[in-house]
N, C-alpha and C positions, 0 to 999 in steps of 0.2 A: 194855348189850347185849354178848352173847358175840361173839368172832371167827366163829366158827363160824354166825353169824346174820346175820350183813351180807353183803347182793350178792356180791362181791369173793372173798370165803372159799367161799360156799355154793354157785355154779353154776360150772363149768368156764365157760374159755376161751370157748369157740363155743356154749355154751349162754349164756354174757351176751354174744355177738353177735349171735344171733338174738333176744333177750328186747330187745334196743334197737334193733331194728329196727321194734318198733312202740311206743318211746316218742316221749312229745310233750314239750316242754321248757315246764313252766310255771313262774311265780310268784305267790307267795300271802303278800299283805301280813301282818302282825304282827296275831294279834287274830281272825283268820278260822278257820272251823269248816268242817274238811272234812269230817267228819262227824260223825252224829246215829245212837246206841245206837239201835234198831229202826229203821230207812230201810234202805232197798236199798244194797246197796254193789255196785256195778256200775264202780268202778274203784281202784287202789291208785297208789303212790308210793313211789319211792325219793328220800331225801332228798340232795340236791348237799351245801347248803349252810345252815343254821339248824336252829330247833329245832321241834318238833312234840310238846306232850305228850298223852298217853291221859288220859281219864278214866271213869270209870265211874259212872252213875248209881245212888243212893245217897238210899231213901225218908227224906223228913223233911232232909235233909243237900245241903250242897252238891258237888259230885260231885267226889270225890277228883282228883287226877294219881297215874295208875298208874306210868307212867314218863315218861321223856325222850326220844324222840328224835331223833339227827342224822345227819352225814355215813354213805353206803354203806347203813342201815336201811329195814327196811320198815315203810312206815306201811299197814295193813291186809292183813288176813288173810281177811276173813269173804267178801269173791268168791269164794273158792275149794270153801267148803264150802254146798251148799243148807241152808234157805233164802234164803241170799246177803242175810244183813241185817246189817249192822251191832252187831257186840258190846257195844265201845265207843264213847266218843267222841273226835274231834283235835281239836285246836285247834293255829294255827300261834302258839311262844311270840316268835319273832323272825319276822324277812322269809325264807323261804323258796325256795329255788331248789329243785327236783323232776323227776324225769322220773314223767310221768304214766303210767296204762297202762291200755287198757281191759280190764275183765275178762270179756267176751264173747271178745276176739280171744286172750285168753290161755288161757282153756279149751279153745279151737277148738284152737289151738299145740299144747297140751298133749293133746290127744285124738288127733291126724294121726300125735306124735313118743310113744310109749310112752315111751323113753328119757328124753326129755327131760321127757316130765309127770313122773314119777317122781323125777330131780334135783329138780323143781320141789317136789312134795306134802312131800318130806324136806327141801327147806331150810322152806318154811311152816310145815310141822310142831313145825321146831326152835323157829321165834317164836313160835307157837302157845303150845308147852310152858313157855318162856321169860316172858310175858307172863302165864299161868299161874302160874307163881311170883313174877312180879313182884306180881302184885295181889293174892296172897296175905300178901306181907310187910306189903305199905302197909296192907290193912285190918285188917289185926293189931296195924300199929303206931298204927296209928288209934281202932282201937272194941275188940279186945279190952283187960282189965282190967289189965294188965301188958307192954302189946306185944307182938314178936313174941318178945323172950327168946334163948333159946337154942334155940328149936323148928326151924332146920335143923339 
């Protein structure tokens, strides 16, 4: 993950004090599926502490890992755009520590503050795009005939 895509880098100051103001601190043993590619996604995560891989369901095949990841990243995206389902899927690869978030109260946030939705839709955005080319590489270096090569 870029600088530019983690918490830390991507919301000012008092925009990640009011974003933690409606997180809930959870943990998620080693092994657990926070989510499932077509389900509702009706909340995300930021990771504290472990790992969380993406994977993407893949007919015939078992479903790749798009990426990794950890500390300050966002685990889902797909709350923020309707149909609000699930693109990919997580799985937590260690014990995880997270601040949870629901994405009902975050939209509500995001609709009340112009300013602050808009910080918000361009840091998503950037993971968006991000995860876009992650899973572009992996299934290239996976099922195309030659990998991904030199195609960046």
């Amino acid at each position: 993950m870029t600088s530019a895509t983690t918490l830390s880098a991507a919301l000012p100051h008092d925009h990640r004090e009011r974003l933690m103001r409606i997180a809930r601190e959870v943990s998620v043993t080693e092994g657990t599926r926070l989510f499932e590619e077509g389900l509702r996604a009706d909340r995300f995560w930021i990771v504290r502490t472990g790992t969380v891989s993406l994977d993407l369901r893949v007919p015939g095949r078992r479903a790749p890992v798009i990426e990794t990841l950890g500390h300050g990243e966002l685990v889902g995206w797909s709350w923020h755009f309707p149909p609000y389902l699930w693109q990919l899927g997580a799985e937590a690869t260690t014990p995880v520590r997270a601040w949870e978030f629901d994405a009902d109260a975050m939209r509500e946030m995001c609709f009340r503050d112009p300013e602050f939705g808009r910080t918000v839709a361009v840091w998503v955005g950037r993971v968006v795009a991000h995860r876009l080319h992650s899973a572009r590489i992996r299934l290239l270096d996976l099922y195309a005939p030659y990998g991904s090569g030199g195609l960046l």
